[in-house]
C-alpha positions in Angstrom: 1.5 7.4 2.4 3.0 3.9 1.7 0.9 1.9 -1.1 0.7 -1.3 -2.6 4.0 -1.1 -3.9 5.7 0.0 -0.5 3.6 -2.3 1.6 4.3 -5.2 -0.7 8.1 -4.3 -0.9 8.1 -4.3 3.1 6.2 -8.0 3.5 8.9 -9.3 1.3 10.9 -8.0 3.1 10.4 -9.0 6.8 8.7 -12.5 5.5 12.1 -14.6 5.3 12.7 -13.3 8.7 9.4 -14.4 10.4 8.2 -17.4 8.4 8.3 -21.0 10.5 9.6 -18.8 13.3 8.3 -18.4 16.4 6.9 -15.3 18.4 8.7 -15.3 21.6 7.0 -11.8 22.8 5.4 -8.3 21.5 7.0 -5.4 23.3 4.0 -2.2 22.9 6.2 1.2 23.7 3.8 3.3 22.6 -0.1 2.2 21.9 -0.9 5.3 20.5 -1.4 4.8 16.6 -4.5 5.2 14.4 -6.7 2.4 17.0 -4.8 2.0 20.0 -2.7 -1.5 20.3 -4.4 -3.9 22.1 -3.1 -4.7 25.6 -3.2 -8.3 25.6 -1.4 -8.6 22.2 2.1 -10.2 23.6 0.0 -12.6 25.7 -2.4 -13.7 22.9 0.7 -14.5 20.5 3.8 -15.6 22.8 4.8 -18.9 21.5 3.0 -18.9 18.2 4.6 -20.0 15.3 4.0 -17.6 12.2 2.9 -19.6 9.3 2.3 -16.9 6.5 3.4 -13.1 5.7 1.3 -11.3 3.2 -0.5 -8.5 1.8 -3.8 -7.7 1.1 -4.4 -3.9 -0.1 -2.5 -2.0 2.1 -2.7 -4.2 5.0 0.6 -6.6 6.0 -1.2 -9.9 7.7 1.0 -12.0 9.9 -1.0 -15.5 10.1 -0.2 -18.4 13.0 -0.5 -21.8 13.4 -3.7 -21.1 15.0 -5.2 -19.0 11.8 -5.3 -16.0 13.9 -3.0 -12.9 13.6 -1.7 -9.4 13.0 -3.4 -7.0 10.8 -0.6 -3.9 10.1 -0.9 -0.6 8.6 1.7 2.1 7.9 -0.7 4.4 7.7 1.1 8.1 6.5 4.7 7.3 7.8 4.6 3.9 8.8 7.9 1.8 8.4 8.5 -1.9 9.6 12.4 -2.5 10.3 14.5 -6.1 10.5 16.4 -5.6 13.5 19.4 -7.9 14.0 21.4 -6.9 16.7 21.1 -4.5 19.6 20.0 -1.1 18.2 18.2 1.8 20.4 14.6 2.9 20.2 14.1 5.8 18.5 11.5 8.4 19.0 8.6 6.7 17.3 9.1 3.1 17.9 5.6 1.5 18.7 5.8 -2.2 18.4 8.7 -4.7 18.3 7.8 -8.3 17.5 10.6 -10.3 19.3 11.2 -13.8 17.5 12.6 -16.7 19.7 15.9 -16.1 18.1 15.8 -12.6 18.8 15.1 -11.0 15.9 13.3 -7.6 16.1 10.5 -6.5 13.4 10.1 -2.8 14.6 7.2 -0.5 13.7 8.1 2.8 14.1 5.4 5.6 12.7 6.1 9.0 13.9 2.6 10.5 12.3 1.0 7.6 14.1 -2.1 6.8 11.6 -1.2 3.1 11.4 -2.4 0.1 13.3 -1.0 -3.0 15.0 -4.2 -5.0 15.3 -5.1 -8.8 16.2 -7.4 -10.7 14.2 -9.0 -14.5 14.8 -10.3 -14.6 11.1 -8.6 -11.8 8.3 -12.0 -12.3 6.1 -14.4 -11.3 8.7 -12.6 -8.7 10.4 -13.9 -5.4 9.1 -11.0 -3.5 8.1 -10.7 -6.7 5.5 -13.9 -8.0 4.8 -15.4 -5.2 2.1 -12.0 -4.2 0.1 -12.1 -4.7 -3.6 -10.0 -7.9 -5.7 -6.1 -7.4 -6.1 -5.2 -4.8 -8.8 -2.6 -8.0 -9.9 -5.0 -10.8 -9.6 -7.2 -12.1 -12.5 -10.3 -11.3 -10.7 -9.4 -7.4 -12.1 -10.2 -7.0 -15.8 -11.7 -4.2 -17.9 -15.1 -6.1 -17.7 -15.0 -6.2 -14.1 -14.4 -2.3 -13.8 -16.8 -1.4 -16.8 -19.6 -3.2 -14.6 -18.8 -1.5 -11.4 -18.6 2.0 -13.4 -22.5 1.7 -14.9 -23.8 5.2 -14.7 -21.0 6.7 -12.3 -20.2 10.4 -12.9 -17.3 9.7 -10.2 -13.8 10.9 -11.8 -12.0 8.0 -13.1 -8.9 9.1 -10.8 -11.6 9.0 -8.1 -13.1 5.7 -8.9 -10.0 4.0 -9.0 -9.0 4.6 -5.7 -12.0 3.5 -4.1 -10.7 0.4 -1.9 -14.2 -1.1 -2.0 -14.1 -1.1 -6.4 -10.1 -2.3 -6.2 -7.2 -2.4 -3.7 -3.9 -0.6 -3.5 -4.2 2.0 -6.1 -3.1 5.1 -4.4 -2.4 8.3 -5.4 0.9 8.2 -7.1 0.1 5.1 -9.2 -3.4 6.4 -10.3 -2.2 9.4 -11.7 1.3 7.4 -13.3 -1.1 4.8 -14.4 -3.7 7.0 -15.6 -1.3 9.3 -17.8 0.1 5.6 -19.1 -3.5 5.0 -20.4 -4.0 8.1 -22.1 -7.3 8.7 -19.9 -7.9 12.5 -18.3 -8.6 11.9 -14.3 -11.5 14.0 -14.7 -13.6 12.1 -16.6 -16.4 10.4 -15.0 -15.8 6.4 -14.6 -18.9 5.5 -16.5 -18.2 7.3 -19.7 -15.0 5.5 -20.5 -15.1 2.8 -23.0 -14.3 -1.8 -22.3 -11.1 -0.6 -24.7 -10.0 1.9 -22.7 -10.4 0.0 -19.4 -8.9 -2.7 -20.8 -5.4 -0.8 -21.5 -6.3 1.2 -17.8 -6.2 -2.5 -16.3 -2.9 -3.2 -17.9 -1.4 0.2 -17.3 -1.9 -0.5 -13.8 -0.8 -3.6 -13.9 2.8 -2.5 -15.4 3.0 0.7 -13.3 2.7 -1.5 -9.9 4.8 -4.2 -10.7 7.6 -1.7 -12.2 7.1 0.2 -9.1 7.5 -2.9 -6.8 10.5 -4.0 -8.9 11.7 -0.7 -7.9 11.2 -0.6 -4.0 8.4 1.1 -4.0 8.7 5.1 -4.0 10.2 7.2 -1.2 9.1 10.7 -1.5 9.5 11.4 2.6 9.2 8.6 4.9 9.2 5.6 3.2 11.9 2.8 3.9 11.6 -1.1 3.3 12.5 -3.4 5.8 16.6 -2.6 5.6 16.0 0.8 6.2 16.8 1.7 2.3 14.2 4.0 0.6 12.3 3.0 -2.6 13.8 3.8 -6.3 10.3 4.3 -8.3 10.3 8.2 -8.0 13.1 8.1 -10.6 10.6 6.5 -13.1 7.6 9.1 -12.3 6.3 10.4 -15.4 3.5 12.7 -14.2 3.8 13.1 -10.2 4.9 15.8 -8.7 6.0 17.2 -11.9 3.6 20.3 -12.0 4.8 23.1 -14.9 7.4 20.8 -15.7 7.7 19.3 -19.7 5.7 16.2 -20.5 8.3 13.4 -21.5 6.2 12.7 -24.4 5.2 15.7 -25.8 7.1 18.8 -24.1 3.7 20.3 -22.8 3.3 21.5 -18.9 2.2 19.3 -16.5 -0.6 20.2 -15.0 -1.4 19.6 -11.2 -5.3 19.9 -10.2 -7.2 18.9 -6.9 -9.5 15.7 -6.6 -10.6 14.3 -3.4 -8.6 16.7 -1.4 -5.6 14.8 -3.3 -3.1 16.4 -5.9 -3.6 14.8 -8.9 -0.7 15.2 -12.0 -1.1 14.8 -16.1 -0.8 15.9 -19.1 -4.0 17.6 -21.0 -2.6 16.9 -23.9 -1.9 12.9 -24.2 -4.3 12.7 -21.4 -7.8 12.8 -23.3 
């Protein structure tokens, strides 16, 4: 599934080509995705002028001049493509947003768990309205997630991941960032120390924006918007490395289950 790192990586990425331009239709191929794509969404945007590109968790928001707009998802397989000149539909092409100088920004999501959504306020709509503060932002500190973790028995791994407590932090990147820290995934949320949040918050600080300086990571489906894949799983010290020797001390890998989700570390640097 694409993450804060992948869905960051593809809002750079189509922003320069959608910024001050203008919407000259929506072409729906396919409606079936995750909530089906409204009908009306080519006649609600045709001629708006697209005034922002950005991310918030997982979501890509496409604001216009009249503070409405998109709300995207790539859900498992999702993948939003810069289209320049004439190219075919393939299989699982949803959505094409057709610019007035005809470039194409085409979703295309074969396991169709994503969403093309409209929106006529981001902050209220409720797929927005209850997520968490920006792992990257200044609102999350140690102090923040020591407050939020008061008497939780939740595994750490667990807690982390929680969209409502912070944003973005998926699977890959909690166990990378939690095997950075030093912190076992199992242990509940409320018995770790302010220290040891406090180097959590800045392991997952590094391990995102190392991962975003990389492209993300492309394990199956993932590819930014010039079709290239992600570079991060070259950098993965605990993921998808079960039995295989700990770069830092030579012991096995270990791969457990947690919230129906494979988690990776290391039992021995990961106390």
């Amino acid at each position: 599934m694409p993450e804060l790192p992948e869905v960051e990586t593809t809002a750079n990425g189509i922003k320069p080509w959608l910024l001050n331009k203008t919407l000259k239709k929506i072409k729906v191929h396919n409606p079936s995705l995750r909530w089906r794509v409204p009908e009306n969404l080519s006649d609600n945007f045709k001629g708006e002028k697209i005034t922002n590109v950005c991310r918030r968790g997982k979501y890509i928001l496409i604001e216009t001049q009249k503070n409405s707009g998109l709300i995207i998802h790539l859900g498992m397989s999702g993948s939003l493509t810069v289209i320049t000149k004439e190219k075919p539909l393939l299989k699982h092409d949803h959505v094409e947003l057709i610019m007035q100088d005809d470039t194409i920004i085409r979703y295309n999501d074969p396991r169709r768990f994503g969403c093309v959504l409209d929106s006529e306020d981001f902050s209220k709509h409720p797929l927005i309205s209850n997520l968490g503060p920006e792992p990257l932002s200044d609102d999350f500190t140690a102090k923040y997630l020591k407050y939020k973790s008061q008497n939780k028995s939740q595994a750490v791994k667990n807690f982390i991941m929680d969209g409502h407590i912070v944003v973005g932090v998926g699977n890959i990147y909690a166990s990378e960032a939690l095997f950075m820290a030093g912190i076992n995934p199992k242990k509940a949320a409320g018995k770790i120390s302010l220290q040891k949040y406090s180097t959590l918050v800045d392991a997952i600080k590094k391990v995102l924006l190392n991962a975003i300086a990389a492209g993300g990571t492309t394990l199956k489906d993932f590819v930014n918007a010039d079709g290239k894949p992600g570079y991060f799983s070259q950098q993965l010290n605990v993921y998808g490395r079960k039995d295989k020797n700990c770069r830092h001390c030579n012991n096995p890998i270990q791969q457990i289950i947690q919230g129906q989700r494979s988690t990776f570390y290391c039992p021995k640097c990961q106390r």
